[in-house]
C-alpha positions as MATLAB code, in Angstrom:
seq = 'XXXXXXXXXXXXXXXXXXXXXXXXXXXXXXXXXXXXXXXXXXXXXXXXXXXXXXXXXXXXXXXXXXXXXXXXXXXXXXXXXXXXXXXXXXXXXXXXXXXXXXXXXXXXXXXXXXXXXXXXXXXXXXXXXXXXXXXXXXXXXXXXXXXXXXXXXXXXXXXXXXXXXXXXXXXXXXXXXXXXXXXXXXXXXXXXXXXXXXXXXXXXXXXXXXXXXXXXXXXXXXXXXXXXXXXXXXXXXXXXXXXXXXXXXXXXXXXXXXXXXXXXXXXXXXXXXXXXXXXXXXXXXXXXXXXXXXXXXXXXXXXXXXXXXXXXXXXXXXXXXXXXXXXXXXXXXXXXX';
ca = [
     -51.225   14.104  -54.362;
     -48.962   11.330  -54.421;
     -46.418   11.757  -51.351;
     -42.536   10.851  -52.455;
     -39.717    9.647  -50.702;
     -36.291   12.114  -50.404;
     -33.328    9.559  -51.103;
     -30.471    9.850  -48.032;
     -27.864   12.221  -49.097;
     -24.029   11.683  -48.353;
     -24.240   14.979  -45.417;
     -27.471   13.156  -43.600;
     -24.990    9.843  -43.794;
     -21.602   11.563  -42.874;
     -23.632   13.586  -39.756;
     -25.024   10.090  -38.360;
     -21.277    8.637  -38.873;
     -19.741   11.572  -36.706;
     -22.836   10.868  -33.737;
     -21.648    7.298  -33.591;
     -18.038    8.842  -33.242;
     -18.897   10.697  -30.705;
     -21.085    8.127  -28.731;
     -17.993    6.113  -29.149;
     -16.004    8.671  -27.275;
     -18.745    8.924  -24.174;
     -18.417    5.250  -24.162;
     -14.271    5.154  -23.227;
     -14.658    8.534  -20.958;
     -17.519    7.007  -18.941;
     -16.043    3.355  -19.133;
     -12.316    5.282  -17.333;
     -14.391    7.017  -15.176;
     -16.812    3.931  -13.842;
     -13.487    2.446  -13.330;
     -11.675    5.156  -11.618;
     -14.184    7.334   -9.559;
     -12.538   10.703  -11.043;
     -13.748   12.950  -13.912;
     -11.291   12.483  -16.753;
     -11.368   15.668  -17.995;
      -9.838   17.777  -15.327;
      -9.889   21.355  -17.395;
     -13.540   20.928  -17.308;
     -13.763   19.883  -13.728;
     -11.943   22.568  -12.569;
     -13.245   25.143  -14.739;
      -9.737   25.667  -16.928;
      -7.743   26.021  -13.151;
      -5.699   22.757  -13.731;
      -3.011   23.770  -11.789;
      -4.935   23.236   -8.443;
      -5.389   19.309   -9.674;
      -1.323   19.393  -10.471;
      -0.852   20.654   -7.003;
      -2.689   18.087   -5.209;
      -1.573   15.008   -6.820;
       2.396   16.242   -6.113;
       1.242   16.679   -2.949;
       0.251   13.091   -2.623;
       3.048   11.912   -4.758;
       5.104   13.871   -1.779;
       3.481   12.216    0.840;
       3.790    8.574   -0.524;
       7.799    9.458   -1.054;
       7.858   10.202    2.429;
       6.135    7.769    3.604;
       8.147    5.119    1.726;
      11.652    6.920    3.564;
      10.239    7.246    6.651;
       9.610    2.722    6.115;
      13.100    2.384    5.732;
      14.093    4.268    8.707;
      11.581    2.198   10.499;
      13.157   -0.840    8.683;
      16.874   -0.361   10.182;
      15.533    1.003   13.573;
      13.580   -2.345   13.671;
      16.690   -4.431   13.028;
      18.841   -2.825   15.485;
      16.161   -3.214   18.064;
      16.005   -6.644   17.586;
      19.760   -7.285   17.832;
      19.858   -5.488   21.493;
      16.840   -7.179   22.311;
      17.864  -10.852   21.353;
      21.374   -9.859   22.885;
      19.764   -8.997   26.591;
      17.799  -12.264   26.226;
      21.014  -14.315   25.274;
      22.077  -13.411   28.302;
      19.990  -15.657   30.179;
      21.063  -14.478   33.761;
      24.687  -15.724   32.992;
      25.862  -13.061   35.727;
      23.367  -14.646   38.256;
      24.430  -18.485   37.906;
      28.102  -17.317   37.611;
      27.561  -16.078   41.097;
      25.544  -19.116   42.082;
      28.490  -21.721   41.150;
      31.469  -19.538   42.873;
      29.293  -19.559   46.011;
      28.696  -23.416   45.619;
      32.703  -23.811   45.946;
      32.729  -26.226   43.026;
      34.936  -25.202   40.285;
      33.140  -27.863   38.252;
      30.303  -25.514   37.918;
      32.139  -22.607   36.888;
      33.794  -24.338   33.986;
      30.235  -25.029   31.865;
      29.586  -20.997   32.821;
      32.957  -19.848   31.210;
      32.033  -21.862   28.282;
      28.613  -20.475   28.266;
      29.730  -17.050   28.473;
      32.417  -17.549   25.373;
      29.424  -18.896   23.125;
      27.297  -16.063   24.071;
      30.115  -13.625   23.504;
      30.144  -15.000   19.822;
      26.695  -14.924   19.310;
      26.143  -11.548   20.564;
      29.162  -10.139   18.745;
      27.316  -11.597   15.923;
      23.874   -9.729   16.605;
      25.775   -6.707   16.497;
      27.182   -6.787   12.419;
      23.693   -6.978   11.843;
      23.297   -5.187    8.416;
      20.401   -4.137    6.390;
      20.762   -4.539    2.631;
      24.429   -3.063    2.319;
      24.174   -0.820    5.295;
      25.862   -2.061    8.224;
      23.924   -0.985   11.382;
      26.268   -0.533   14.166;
      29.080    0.713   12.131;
      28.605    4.341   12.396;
      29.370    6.460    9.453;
      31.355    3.447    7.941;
      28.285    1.613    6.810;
      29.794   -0.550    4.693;
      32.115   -2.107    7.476;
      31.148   -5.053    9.558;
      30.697   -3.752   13.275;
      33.573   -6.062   14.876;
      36.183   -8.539   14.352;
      36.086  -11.900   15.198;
      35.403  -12.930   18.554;
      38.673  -15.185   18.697;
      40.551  -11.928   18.015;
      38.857  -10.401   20.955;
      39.164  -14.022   23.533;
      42.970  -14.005   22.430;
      44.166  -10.371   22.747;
      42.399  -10.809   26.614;
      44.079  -13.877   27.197;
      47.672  -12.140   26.482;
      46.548   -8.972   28.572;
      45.809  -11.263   31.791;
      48.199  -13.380   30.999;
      50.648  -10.418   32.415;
      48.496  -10.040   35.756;
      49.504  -11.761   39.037;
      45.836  -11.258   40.445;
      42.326  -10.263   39.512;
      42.484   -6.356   40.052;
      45.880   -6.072   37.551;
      44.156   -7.931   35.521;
      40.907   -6.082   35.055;
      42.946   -2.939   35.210;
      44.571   -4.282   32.201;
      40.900   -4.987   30.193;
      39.511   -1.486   31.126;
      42.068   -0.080   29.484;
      42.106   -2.337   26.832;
      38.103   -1.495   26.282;
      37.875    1.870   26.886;
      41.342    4.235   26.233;
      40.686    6.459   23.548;
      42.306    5.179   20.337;
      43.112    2.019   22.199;
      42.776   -1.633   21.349;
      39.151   -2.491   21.299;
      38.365    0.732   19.127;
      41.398   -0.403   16.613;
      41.351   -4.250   16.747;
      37.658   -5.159   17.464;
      35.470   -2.407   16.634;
      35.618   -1.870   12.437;
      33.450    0.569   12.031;
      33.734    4.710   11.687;
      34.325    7.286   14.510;
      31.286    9.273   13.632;
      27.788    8.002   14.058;
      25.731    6.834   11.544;
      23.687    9.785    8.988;
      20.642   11.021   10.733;
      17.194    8.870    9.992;
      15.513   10.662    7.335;
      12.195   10.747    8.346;
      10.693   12.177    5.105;
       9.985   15.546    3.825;
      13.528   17.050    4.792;
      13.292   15.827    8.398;
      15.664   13.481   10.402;
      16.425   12.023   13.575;
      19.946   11.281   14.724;
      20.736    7.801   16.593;
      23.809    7.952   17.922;
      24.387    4.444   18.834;
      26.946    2.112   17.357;
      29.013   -1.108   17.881;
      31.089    1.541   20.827;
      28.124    2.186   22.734;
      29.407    1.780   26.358;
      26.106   -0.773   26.934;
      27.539   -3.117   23.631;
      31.040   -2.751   25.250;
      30.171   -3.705   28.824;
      28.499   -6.536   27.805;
      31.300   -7.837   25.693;
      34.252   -7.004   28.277;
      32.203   -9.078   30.785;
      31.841  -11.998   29.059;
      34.753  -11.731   27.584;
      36.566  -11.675   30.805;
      34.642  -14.798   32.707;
      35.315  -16.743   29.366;
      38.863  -16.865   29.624;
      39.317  -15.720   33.866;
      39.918  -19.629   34.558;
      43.241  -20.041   32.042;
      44.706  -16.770   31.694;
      46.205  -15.366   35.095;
      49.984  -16.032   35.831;
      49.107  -17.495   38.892;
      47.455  -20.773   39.600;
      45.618  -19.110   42.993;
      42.119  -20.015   42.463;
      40.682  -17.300   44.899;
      42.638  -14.642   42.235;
      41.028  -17.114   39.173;
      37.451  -16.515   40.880;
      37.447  -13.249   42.219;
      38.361  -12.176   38.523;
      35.859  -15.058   37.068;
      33.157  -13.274   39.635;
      34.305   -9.234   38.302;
      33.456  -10.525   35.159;
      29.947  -12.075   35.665;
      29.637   -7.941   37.658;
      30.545   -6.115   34.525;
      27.741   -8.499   31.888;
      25.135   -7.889   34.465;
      26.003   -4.039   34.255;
      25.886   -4.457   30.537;
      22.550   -6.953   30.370;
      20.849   -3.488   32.206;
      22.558   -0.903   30.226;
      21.306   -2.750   27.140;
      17.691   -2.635   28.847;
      18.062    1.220   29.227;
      19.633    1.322   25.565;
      16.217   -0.284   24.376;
      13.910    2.374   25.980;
      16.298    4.990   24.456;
      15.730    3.365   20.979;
      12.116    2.977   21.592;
      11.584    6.621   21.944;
      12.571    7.244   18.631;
      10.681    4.346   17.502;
       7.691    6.504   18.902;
       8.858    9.218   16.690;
       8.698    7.250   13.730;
       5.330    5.707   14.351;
       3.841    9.405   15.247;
       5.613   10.761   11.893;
       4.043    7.874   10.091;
       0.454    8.415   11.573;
       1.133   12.048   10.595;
       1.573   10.742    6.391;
      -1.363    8.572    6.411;
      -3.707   11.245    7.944;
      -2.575   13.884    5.425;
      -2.116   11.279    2.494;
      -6.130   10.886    3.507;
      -7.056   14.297    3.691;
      -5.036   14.946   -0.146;
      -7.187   12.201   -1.378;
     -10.794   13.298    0.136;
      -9.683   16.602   -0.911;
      -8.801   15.629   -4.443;
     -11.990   13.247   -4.701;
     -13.986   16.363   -3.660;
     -12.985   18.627   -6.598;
     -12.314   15.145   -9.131;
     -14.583   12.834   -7.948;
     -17.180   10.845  -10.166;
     -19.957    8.754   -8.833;
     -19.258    5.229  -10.117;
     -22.553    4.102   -9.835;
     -23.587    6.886  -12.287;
     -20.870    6.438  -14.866;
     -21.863    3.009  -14.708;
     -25.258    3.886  -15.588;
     -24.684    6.569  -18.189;
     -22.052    4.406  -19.735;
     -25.159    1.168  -19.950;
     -27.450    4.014  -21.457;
     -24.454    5.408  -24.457;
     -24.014    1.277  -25.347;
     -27.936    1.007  -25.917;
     -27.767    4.295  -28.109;
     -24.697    3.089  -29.983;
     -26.180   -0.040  -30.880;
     -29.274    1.991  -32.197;
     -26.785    4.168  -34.018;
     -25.258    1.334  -35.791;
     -28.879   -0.111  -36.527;
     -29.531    2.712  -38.071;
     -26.634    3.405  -39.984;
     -27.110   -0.268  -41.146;
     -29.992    0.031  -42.633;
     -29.221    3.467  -44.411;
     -26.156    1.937  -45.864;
     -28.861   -0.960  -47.295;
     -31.065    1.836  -48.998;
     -30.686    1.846  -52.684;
     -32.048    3.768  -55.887;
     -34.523    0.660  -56.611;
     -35.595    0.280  -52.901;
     -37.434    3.968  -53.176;
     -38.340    3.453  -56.459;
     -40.725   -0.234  -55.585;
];
């Protein structure tokens, strides 16, 4: 009996056209997958209970939120540190060579000193309007206030103050109340910032930490009255007794050595917090690491296998399309020969 061939009929064509479709499909989920390391289908993965995978990734998009606010806390603390820090250093042991030249009994030496200590009163003033984008640091709640005036405002307002006293203890009388009455010059004149401190460090995740430090901090203020003081001691008095001059020149060079160590204390106080924010920051990455083991657990795909189905789906697409070739080649006269 002679044996015939059945011609290819339009369902046998259409069924190989929907295979290729759907090898075509394998292709892009195992190619995303190869690429990503997690199953792309997460309904499947987690047997219809997507809401666990929505869960864990807004717990992780949670996480890196925090962990971003809790940077720019870090950020300001950082900046703040570094303008106490580079204010102590400025210093240089000004109070120690003050006291140096008035024991040499040459008022030629204490004349570069007072100079000294009016640069370093503008420089440090300087440190201290230190801002951070648009956020003034040392400002308090007025953040978008430079911290002080300008130091000439500060070096004249002095000058007129002793410029009433008849000796050195009048005269200092006059700057500590100058500095430090409630409501009194320095706060008004000098100091621009608000009366409040500063909003609390958000740490992340609802949580802050309150610095309560600005440009009034009796450390900043200490430091600034003293130099302040031996900048202008040697042309200010109403008297032209040099012992009065000196003794006043030597109170001041006291007063910035009690504010070079209060700023020392002032950095330990701002490195505890610092400590905080490092510890809360440790704290995000170990959780951010858990989410994601966590998440890779229930998600995960092996790479190395996607890789490997995805090389075996191109080898049967290109036999698909062979074959789909070749039918699309057949004609009535090719079975007929």
């Amino acid at each position: 009996m002679m044996k015939t061939a059945s011609f290819p009929d339009l369902l046998g064509y259409t069924r190989l056209g929907r295979t290729t479709a759907q090898i075509r499909d394998q292709i892009q989920t195992a190619s995303q997958e190869a690429v990503s390391g997690l199953q792309s289908d997460l309904t499947k993965a987690t047997n219809g209970d997507v809401g666990r995978a929505h869960l864990l990734q807004k717990a992780q998009s949670d996480i890196i939120q925090a962990q971003e606010v809790n940077s720019l806390s870090t950020a300001r603390l950082d900046s703040m540190t570094r303008s106490i820090t580079n204010s102590r250093e400025a210093l240089s042991n000004i109070d120690t060579r003050a006291v140096i030249a008035l024991n040499s009994n040459a008022s030629e030496g204490i004349a570069p000193i007072a100079d000294e200590a009016e640069d370093k009163l503008r420089l440090i003033m300087g440190q201290f309007n230190v801002s951070l984008g648009e956020r003034n640091l040392f400002s308090g709640d007025k953040t978008d206030t430079p911290t002080f005036a300008s130091a000439d405002v500060l070096l004249d307002d002095l000058r007129a103050i002793i410029g009433t006293a008849t000796n050195a203890d009048d005269a200092i009388s006059a700057v500590n109340d100058y500095f430090d009455t409630a409501g009194g010059d320095f706060e008004t004149r000098i100091y621009q910032g608000g009366d409040n401190f500063a909003p609390a460090l958000p740490l992340g995740n609802g949580q802050t930490i309150q610095l309560g430090i600005t440009g009034q901090h009796e450390a900043i203020k200490e430091t600034l009255k003293g130099l302040a003081i031996m900048a202008v001691s040697q042309d200010s008095l109403a008297t032209t007794d040099t012992d009065e001059t000196n003794k006043l020149f030597q109170m001041g060079a006291q007063i910035t050595g009690n504010g070079g160590s209060a700023l020392i204390s002032l950095e330990s106080e701002i490195g505890v917090t610092s400590e905080t924010l490092k510890s809360v920051s440790e704290k995000y990455e170990s959780e951010k690491n858990a989410l994601s083991i966590a998440f890779q657990n229930l998600f995960g795909r092996d790479q190395y296998e996607a890789a490997a189905e995805l090389q075996q789906l191109q080898v049967q697409l290109e036999a698909s399309y062979t074959i789909t070739a070749r039918l699309s080649s057949l004609s009535l006269t090719n079975f007929l020969r």
